[in-house]
NUMILO-637202 format. One record per residue (C-alpha): residue number from 0; residue in three letters; x, y, z. Coordinates in Angstrom, 1 decimal, decimal comma. Layout:
<atoms>
  resi  resn      xx      yy      zz
   NUM   ALA       X       Y       Z
...
</atoms>
This chain:
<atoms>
  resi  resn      xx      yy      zz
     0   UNK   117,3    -0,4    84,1
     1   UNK   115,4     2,4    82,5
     2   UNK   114,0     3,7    85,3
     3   UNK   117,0     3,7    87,7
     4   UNK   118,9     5,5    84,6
     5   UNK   115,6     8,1    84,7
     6   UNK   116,0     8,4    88,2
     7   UNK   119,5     9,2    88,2
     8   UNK   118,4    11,9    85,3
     9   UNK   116,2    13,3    87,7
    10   UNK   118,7    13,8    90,4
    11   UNK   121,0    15,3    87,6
    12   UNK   118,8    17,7    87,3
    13   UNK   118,6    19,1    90,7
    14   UNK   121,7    19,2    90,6
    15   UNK   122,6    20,8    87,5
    16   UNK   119,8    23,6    88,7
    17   UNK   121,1    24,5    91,9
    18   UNK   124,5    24,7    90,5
    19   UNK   122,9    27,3    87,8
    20   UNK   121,8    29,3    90,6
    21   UNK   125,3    29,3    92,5
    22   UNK   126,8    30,5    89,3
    23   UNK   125,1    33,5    89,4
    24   UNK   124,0    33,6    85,4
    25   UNK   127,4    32,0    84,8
    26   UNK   129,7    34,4    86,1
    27   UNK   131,5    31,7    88,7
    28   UNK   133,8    29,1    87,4
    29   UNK   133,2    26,3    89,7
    30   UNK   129,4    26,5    89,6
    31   UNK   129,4    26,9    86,1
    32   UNK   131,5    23,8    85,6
    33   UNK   129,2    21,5    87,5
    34   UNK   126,4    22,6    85,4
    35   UNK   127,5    22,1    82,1
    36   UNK   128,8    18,7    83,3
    37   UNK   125,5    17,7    85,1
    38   UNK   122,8    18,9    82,5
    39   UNK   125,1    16,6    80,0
    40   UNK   124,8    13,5    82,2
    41   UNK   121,3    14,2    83,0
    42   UNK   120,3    14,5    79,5
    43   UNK   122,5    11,7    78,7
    44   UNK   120,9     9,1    80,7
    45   UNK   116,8    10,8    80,1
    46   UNK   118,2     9,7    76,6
    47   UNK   118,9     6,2    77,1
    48   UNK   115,9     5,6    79,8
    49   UNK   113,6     7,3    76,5
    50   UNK   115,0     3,9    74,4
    51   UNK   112,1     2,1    76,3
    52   UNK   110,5     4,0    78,0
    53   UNK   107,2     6,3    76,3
    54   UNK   108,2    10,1    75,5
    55   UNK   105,6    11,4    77,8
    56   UNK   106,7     9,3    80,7
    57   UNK   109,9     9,5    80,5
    58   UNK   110,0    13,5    80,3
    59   UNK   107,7    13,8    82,7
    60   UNK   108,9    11,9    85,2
    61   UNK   113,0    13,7    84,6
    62   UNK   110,9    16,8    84,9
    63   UNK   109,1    16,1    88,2
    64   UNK   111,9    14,9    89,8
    65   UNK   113,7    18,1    89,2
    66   UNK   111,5    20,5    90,3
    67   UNK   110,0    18,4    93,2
    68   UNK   114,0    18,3    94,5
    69   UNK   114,3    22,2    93,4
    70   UNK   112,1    22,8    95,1
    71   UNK   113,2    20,9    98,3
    72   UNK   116,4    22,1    98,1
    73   UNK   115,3    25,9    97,8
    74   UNK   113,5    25,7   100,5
    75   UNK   116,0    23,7   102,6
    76   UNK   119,3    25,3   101,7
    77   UNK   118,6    28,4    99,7
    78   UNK   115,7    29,7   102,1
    79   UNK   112,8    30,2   100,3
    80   UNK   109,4    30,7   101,2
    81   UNK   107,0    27,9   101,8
    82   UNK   103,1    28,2   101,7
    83   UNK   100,1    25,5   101,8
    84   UNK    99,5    26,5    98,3
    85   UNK   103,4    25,4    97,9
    86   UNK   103,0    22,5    99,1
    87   UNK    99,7    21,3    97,5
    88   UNK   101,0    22,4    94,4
    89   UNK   104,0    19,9    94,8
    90   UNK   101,8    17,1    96,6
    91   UNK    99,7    17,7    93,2
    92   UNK   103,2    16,9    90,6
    93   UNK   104,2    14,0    92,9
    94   UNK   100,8    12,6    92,4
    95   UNK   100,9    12,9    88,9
    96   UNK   104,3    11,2    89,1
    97   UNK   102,7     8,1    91,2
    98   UNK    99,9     7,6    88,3
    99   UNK   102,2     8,3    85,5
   100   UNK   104,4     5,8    86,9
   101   UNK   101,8     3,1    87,4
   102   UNK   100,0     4,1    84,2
   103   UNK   103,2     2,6    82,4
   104   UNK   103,8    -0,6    81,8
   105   UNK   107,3    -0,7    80,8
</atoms>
Protein backbone atom coordinates (compact mmCIF):
# COMPACT_ATOMS: atom_id res chain seq x y z
CA UNK A 1 0.00 0.00 0.00
CA UNK A 2 2.99 2.29 0.51
CA UNK A 3 4.05 2.41 -2.78
CA UNK A 4 0.61 3.00 -4.58
CA UNK A 5 0.14 5.92 -1.78
CA UNK A 6 3.95 7.13 -3.11
CA UNK A 7 2.88 6.85 -6.44
CA UNK A 8 -0.16 8.86 -6.10
CA UNK A 9 2.38 11.46 -4.14
CA UNK A 10 4.26 11.49 -7.18
CA UNK A 11 1.48 12.30 -9.52
CA UNK A 12 0.47 15.08 -6.81
CA UNK A 13 3.34 16.52 -7.54
CA UNK A 14 3.10 17.04 -11.20
CA UNK A 15 0.25 18.26 -10.61
CA UNK A 16 0.67 20.63 -7.93
CA UNK A 17 3.79 22.04 -10.23
CA UNK A 18 2.15 22.68 -13.33
CA UNK A 19 -0.58 24.33 -11.55
CA UNK A 20 2.24 26.67 -9.86
CA UNK A 21 3.26 27.59 -13.24
CA UNK A 22 -0.51 28.43 -14.49
CA UNK A 23 -0.73 30.68 -11.54
CA UNK A 24 1.71 32.81 -12.62
CA UNK A 25 3.72 33.28 -9.07
CA UNK A 26 0.29 33.13 -7.50
CA UNK A 27 -1.45 35.88 -9.05
CA UNK A 28 -4.51 33.54 -10.53
CA UNK A 29 -7.19 32.20 -8.16
CA UNK A 30 -7.95 29.01 -9.70
CA UNK A 31 -4.37 27.88 -10.31
CA UNK A 32 -3.38 28.92 -7.12
CA UNK A 33 -6.12 26.92 -5.49
CA UNK A 34 -5.23 23.65 -6.99
CA UNK A 35 -1.76 24.00 -5.79
CA UNK A 36 -2.17 24.59 -2.34
CA UNK A 37 -4.62 21.73 -2.39
CA UNK A 38 -2.36 19.27 -4.31
CA UNK A 39 1.13 19.98 -2.61
CA UNK A 40 -1.04 19.15 0.67
CA UNK A 41 -2.27 15.79 -0.62
CA UNK A 42 1.00 15.02 -2.18
CA UNK A 43 2.87 15.63 0.96
CA UNK A 44 0.18 13.94 2.86
CA UNK A 45 0.35 10.66 1.34
CA UNK A 46 4.77 10.89 0.78
CA UNK A 47 3.99 11.06 4.62
CA UNK A 48 2.25 8.01 5.14
CA UNK A 49 4.17 5.89 2.30
CA UNK A 50 7.52 7.22 4.58
CA UNK A 51 5.77 5.05 7.70
CA UNK A 52 7.40 1.99 5.93
CA UNK A 53 9.12 2.81 3.55
CA UNK A 54 13.28 4.17 4.04
CA UNK A 55 13.69 8.12 3.93
CA UNK A 56 15.83 7.96 0.96
CA UNK A 57 13.56 5.89 -1.02
CA UNK A 58 10.64 7.17 -0.40
CA UNK A 59 11.87 10.96 -1.23
CA UNK A 60 13.47 10.00 -3.97
CA UNK A 61 11.15 8.13 -5.68
CA UNK A 62 8.11 11.37 -4.84
CA UNK A 63 10.86 13.44 -6.35
CA UNK A 64 11.51 11.52 -9.58
CA UNK A 65 8.25 11.07 -10.29
CA UNK A 66 7.65 14.71 -10.32
CA UNK A 67 10.14 15.93 -12.32
CA UNK A 68 10.17 12.96 -14.82
CA UNK A 69 6.17 13.98 -15.37
CA UNK A 70 7.32 17.94 -15.30
CA UNK A 71 9.15 17.34 -17.41
CA UNK A 72 6.79 15.35 -19.80
CA UNK A 73 4.28 17.67 -19.34
CA UNK A 74 6.48 20.82 -20.24
CA UNK A 75 7.37 19.44 -23.05
CA UNK A 76 3.99 18.10 -24.10
CA UNK A 77 1.60 20.90 -23.16
CA UNK A 78 3.74 23.90 -22.22
CA UNK A 79 6.21 23.57 -25.28
CA UNK A 80 9.42 23.38 -24.16
CA UNK A 81 12.52 22.44 -25.72
CA UNK A 82 13.77 18.93 -25.98
CA UNK A 83 17.49 17.88 -26.54
CA UNK A 84 19.36 14.39 -26.49
CA UNK A 85 21.06 15.76 -23.47
CA UNK A 86 17.24 16.18 -22.20
CA UNK A 87 16.47 13.18 -22.59
CA UNK A 88 19.56 11.15 -21.37
CA UNK A 89 19.43 13.25 -18.44
CA UNK A 90 15.82 11.89 -17.72
CA UNK A 91 16.51 8.27 -19.03
CA UNK A 92 19.49 8.72 -16.31
CA UNK A 93 16.68 9.69 -12.99
CA UNK A 94 14.34 6.98 -14.32
CA UNK A 95 17.09 4.57 -14.01
CA UNK A 96 17.97 5.57 -10.77
CA UNK A 97 14.29 5.14 -9.92
CA UNK A 98 14.35 1.29 -11.35
CA UNK A 99 17.42 0.47 -8.93
CA UNK A 100 16.24 2.50 -6.07
CA UNK A 101 13.10 0.72 -6.39
CA UNK A 102 14.61 -2.79 -6.58
CA UNK A 103 17.29 -1.90 -4.12
CA UNK A 104 14.33 -1.78 -1.46
CA UNK A 105 12.93 -4.44 0.07
CA UNK A 106 9.99 -3.12 1.58
Amino acid sequence: MAWIMLFFAGVLEIVWAFAMKQSQGFTRLVPSLITLGTVTASFLLLSMAMRSLPLGTAYMIWTGIGALGAFVVGVIFLGEGVSPARFVAAGLILAGLVLMKLSTSS
